[in-house]
N, C-alpha and C positions, 0 to 999 in steps of 0.2 A: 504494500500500500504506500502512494507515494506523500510523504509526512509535506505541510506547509512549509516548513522553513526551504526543502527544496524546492521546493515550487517556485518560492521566492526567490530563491537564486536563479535557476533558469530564465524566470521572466527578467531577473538584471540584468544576466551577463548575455543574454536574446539583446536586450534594449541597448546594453552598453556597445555591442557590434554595430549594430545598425548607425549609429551615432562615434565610433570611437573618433577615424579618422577624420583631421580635420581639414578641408581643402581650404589655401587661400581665400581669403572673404573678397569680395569687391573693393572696400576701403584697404586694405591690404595690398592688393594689385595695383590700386594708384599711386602707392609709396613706393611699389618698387623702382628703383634702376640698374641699369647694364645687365647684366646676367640674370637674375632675376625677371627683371624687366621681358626682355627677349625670349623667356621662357614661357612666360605667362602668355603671350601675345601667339607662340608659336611662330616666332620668327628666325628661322636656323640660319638664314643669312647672316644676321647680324651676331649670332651665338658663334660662329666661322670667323667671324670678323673680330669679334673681342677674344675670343678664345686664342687667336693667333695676333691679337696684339699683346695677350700677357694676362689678359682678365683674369683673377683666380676663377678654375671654374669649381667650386667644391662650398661659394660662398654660401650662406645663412641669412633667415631674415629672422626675427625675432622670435616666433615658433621654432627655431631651427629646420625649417625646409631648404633642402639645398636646390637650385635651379635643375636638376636632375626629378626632385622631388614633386615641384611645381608642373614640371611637363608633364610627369605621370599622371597627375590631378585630369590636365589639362587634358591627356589623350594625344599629344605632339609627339610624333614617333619618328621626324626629322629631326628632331630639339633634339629629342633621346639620342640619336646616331651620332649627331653633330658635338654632344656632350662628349659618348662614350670616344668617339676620337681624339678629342682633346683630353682625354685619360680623366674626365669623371669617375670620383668613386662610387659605382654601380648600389653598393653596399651600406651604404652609412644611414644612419636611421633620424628621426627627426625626434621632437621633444619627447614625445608618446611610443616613443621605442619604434615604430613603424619604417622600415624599409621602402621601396619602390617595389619592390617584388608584391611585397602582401600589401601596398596600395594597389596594385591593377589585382591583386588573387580578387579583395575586396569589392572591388568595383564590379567585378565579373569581365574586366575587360581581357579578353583574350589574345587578342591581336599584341595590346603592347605587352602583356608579360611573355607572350613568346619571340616577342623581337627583346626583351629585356634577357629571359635566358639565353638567345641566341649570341649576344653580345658579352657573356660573360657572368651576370647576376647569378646571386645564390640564391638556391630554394633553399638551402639548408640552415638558414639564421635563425637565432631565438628572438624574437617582437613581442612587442607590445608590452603592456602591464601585468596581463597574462603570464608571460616567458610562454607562449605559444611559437607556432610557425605560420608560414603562407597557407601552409596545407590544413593545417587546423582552423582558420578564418575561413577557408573556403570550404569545408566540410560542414561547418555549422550552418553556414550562409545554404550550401545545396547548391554550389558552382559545379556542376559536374564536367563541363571540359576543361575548365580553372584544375580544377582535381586532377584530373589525368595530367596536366602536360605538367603539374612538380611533380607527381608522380615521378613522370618519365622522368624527372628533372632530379630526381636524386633527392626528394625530400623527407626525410626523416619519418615514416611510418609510425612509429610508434612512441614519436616522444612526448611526456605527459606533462601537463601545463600545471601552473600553480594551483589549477582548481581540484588539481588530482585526472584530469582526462584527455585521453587521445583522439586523435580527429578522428575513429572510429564510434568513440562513444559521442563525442558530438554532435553527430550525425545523427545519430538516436536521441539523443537526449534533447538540444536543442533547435530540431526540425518537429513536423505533425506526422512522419511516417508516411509522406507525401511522395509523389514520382522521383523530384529530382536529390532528396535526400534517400533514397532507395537506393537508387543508380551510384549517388554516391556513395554508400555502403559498400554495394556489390563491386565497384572502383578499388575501394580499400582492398575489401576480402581481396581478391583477385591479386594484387601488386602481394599480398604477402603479408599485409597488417596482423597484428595476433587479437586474434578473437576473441580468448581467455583474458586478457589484461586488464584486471579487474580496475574501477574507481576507487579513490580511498577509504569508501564505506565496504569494500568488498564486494561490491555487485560487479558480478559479469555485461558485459553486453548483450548475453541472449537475456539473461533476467531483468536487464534493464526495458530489452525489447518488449518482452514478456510483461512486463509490467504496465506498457503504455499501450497496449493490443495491437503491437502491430507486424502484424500475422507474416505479414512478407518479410521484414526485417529476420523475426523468427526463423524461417524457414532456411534464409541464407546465410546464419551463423549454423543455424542446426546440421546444414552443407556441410558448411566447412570448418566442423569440430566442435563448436561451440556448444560451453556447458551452462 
């Protein structure tokens, strides 16, 4: 039976995802200059141009967004190229521990995290307030081609967040048992996640399945091992 005080954490840490990341505000983006600036706007010309007159490109605005950061916001995947050439660090996280990687896992944007891992970025960093990963924000969210490609991308299957859970149980836990949290289940199972690895309370993921009734989740631990 599932007790209130969980409940209440679910629906936080449901609420605190939807909201963590924070993109530049409007009032924000008119402060910016140079790097910044050109990043926001999606102008890679000019990113080419300061970047190869000496620009630091790794600068910070007061959030600590780097102009690497701000393009990923933005969806600029010229920004992004024109960064990573001027030797942007791909990897560096802003106030709230967030990478560029788990800002596109989050966003559901596909396109730029596969030209992001293309170019070098790691699936495999600990984020957020959490100590989660990319894979763990896009498992809870129900990205299921976000999932797959850190999958493919080398992303850390089974590492467990400060909440006590893996982006297998996330899945379960903080989804309805729905289509694209299924898939994303059956994504995990499949790459090799372990099934068994319990939450800090001890509960299994088929017991946690089992608890929320949802019968498909069930079936597909019960596949592949799950007690």
């Amino acid at each position: 039976m599932l007790n209130f005080r969980w409940l209440a954490l679910v629906a936080l840490v449901a609420a605190h995802a939807a909201m963590a990341q924070v993109a530049p505000s409007a009032a924000e983006i008119r402060g910016y200059t140079g790097l910044l600036a050109a990043a926001a706007r999606g102008d890679a010309a000019h990113v080419y141009m300061m970047t190869g007159a000496g620009e630091p490109v790794n600068v910070r605005d007061a959030y600590g967004r780097t102009p690497l950061h701000v393009a990923t916001f933005g969806r600029h995947r010229e920004v992004i190229v024109a960064l990573a050439k001027a030797r942007a660090d791909l990897n560096l996280t802003e106030n709230d521990r967030y990478d560029a990687v788990t800002i596109a896992a989050v966003a559901d944007d596909v396109e730029t995290l596969r030209l992001l891992l293309r170019l070098g970025a790691s699936a495999k960093q600990i984020t957020s307030r959490y100590d989660g990963t990319a894979l763990i924000a896009a498992a809870l969210l129900g990205h299921v081609e976000v999932v797959k490609l850190l999958i493919d991308a080398g992303a850390p299957l089974d590492h467990v967040n400060n909440l006590g859970w893996t982006a297998l149980i996330e899945s379960i836990v903080l989804g309805q048992g729905g289509p694209r949290h299924v898939e994303t289940l059956r994504a995990l199972v499949r790459a090799g996640a372990n099934v068994n690895l319990a939450d800090r309370h001890g509960q299994s993921p088929l017991q946690l399945a089992r608890q929320r009734g949802y019968q498909t989740m069930v079936e597909i631990l019960e596949q592949a091992g799950g007690k």
